[in-house]
C-alpha positions as CSV (number, residue, x, y, z in Angstrom):
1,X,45.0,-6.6,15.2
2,X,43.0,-3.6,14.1
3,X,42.0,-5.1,10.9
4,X,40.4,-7.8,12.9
5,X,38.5,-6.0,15.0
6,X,37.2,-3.9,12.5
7,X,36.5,-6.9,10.3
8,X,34.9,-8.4,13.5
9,X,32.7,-5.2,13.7
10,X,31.4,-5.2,10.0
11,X,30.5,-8.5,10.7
12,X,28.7,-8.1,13.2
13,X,26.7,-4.9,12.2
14,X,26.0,-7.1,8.8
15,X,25.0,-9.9,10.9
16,X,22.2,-7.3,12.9
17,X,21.3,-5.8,9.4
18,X,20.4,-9.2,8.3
19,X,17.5,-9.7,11.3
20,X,16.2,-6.0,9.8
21,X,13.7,-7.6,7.6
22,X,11.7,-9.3,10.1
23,X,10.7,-5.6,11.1
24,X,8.0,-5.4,8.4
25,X,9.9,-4.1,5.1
26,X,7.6,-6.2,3.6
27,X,4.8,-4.7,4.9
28,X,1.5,-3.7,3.0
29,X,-0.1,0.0,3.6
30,X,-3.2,-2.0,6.1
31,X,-0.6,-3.6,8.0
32,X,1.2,-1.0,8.6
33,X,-1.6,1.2,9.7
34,X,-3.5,-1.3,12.1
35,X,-0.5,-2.2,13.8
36,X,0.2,1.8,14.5
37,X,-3.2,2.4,15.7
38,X,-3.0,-0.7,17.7
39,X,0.4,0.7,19.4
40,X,-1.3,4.3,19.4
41,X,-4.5,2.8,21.1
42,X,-1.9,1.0,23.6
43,X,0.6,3.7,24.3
44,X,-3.0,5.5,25.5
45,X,-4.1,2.9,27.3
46,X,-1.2,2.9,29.7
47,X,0.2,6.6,29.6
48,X,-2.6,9.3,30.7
49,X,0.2,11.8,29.9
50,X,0.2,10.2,26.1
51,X,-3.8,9.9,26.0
52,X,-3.6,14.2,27.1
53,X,-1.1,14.9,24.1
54,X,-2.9,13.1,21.7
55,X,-6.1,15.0,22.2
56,X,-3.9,17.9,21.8
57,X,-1.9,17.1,18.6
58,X,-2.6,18.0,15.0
59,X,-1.1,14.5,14.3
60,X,0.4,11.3,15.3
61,X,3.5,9.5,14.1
62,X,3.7,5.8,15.5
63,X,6.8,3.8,14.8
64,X,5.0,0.6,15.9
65,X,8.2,-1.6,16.0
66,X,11.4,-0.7,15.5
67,X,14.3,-3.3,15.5
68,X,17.9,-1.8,16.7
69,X,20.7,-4.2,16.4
70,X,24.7,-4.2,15.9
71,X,28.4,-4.6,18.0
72,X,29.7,-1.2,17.7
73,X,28.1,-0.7,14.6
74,X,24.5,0.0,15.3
75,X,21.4,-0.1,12.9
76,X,17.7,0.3,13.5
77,X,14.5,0.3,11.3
78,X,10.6,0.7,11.5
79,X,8.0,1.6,9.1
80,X,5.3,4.0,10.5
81,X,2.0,5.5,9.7
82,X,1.2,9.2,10.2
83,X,-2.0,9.0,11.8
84,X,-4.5,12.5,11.8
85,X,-7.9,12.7,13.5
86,X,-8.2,8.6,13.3
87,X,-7.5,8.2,10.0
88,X,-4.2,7.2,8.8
89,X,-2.9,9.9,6.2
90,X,0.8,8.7,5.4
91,X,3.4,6.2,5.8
92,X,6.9,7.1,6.7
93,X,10.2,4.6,7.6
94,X,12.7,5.3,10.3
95,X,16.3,4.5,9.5
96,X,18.9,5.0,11.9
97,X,23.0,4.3,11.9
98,X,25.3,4.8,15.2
99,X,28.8,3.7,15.8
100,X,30.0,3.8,19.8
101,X,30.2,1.3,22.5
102,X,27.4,-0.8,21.9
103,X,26.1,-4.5,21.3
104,X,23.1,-5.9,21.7
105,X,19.4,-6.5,19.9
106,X,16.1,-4.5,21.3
107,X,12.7,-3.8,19.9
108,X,11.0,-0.7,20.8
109,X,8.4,1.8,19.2
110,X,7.6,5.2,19.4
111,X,5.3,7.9,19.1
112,X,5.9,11.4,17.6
113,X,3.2,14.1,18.6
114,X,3.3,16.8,16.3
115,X,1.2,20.0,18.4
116,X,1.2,22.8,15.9
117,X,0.5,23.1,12.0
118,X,3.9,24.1,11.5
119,X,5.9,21.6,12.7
120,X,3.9,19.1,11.1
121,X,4.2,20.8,7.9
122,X,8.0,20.5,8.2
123,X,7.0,16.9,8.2
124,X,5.1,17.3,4.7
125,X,7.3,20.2,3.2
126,X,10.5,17.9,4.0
127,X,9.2,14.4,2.4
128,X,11.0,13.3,5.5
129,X,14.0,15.1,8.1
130,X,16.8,13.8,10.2
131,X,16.0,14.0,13.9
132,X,17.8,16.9,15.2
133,X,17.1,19.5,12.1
134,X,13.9,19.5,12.6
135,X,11.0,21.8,14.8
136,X,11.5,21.8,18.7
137,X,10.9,18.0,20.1
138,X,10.9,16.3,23.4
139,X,11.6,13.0,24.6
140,X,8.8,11.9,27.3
141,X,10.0,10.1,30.0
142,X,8.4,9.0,33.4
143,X,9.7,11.8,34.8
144,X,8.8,14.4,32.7
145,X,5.4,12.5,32.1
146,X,4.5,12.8,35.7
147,X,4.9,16.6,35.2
148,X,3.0,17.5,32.1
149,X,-0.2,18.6,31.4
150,X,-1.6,20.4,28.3
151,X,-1.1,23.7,29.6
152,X,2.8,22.8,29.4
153,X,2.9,22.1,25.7
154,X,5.0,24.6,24.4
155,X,6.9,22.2,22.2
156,X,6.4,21.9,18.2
157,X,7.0,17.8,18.8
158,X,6.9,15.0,21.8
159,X,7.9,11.3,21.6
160,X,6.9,8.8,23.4
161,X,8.6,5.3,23.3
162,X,6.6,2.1,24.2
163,X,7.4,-1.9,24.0
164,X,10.9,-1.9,24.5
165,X,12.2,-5.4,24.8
166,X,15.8,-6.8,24.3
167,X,19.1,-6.0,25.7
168,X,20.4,-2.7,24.3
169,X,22.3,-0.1,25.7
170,X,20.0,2.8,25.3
171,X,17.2,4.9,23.4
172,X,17.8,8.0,21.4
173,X,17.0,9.5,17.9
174,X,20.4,11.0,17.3
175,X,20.8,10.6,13.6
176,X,17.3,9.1,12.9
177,X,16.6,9.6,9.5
178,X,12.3,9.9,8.9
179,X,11.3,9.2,5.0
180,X,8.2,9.3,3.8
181,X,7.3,6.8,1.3
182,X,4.6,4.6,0.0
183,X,4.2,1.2,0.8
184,X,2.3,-1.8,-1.4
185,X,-1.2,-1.7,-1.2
């Protein structure tokens, strides 16, 4: 019995790795970037609390769409653009395993506000960091939202998640794995 429900699980998680592709692997370096600032230029569009920590940040690292899937076995994946006064100045992917109670597909994105020079230069320095190891960060929900301003920005890094769609138990970044790389032209 417990080799088929294990089997059942690797199946499954196999079977949610396998819709992973239609997240944009292919994706060229324009693509990639239009569709962040589009997501950026969205996020600020509906969250004043976003629009405030924007004008605020040294940088901006939009996950524009992100495709979580699995049955016990969870896997996620987005490619990104690291976007600095307008201009997009790298390209970064977002991998992520989890193993738990869980089944389901959801789409989401998210937002990474680096605030100071030297959490963004983890960013650099690293080539990429697991969520968790890196600079000081906060999840921004309505709640906390409501509350901050830009004198409250004490933080090295806040995220913001936008566009989630699906049925998915949760959001989190616990062991998301950020890589810089560069995509085709």
């Amino acid at each position: 019995m417990k080799n088929f429900i294990l089997l059942t699980t690797i199946s499954f998680s196999l079977s949610a790795m396998s819709l992973l592709p239609s997240t944009g692997l292919a994706a060229n370096a324009t693509e990639i970037s239009q569709n962040a600032k589009a997501a950026l230029g969205s996020l600020y569009s509906k969250s004043p609390a976003a629009r405030a920590v924007g004008k605020k940040a040294e940088a901006v690292l939009v996950f524009p769409r992100i495709v979580k899937g699995g049955f016990m076995v969870g896997v996620q994946h987005g490619d990104g653009a690291l976007i600095a006064n307008g201009k997009t100045v790298g390209y970064y992917n977002t991998v992520a395993l989890s193993y738990g109670f869980q089944a389901g597909l959801q789409k989401f994105g998210y937002a990474m506000f680096f605030m100071n020079a030297a959490s963004l230069n983890y960013l650099h320095k690293s080539g990429g960091w697991e969520v968790g190891s890196a600079p000081s960060l906060v999840v921004v929900d309505t709640g906390i939202a409501k509350s901050l301003s830009t004198t409250t920005l004490k933080k090295g890094i806040y995220v913001f998640f936008f566009s989630q769609k699906g049925l998915m138990g949760g959001l989190g970044l616990q062991g998301t794995k950020i890589t810089q790389y560069t995509p085709s032209a």
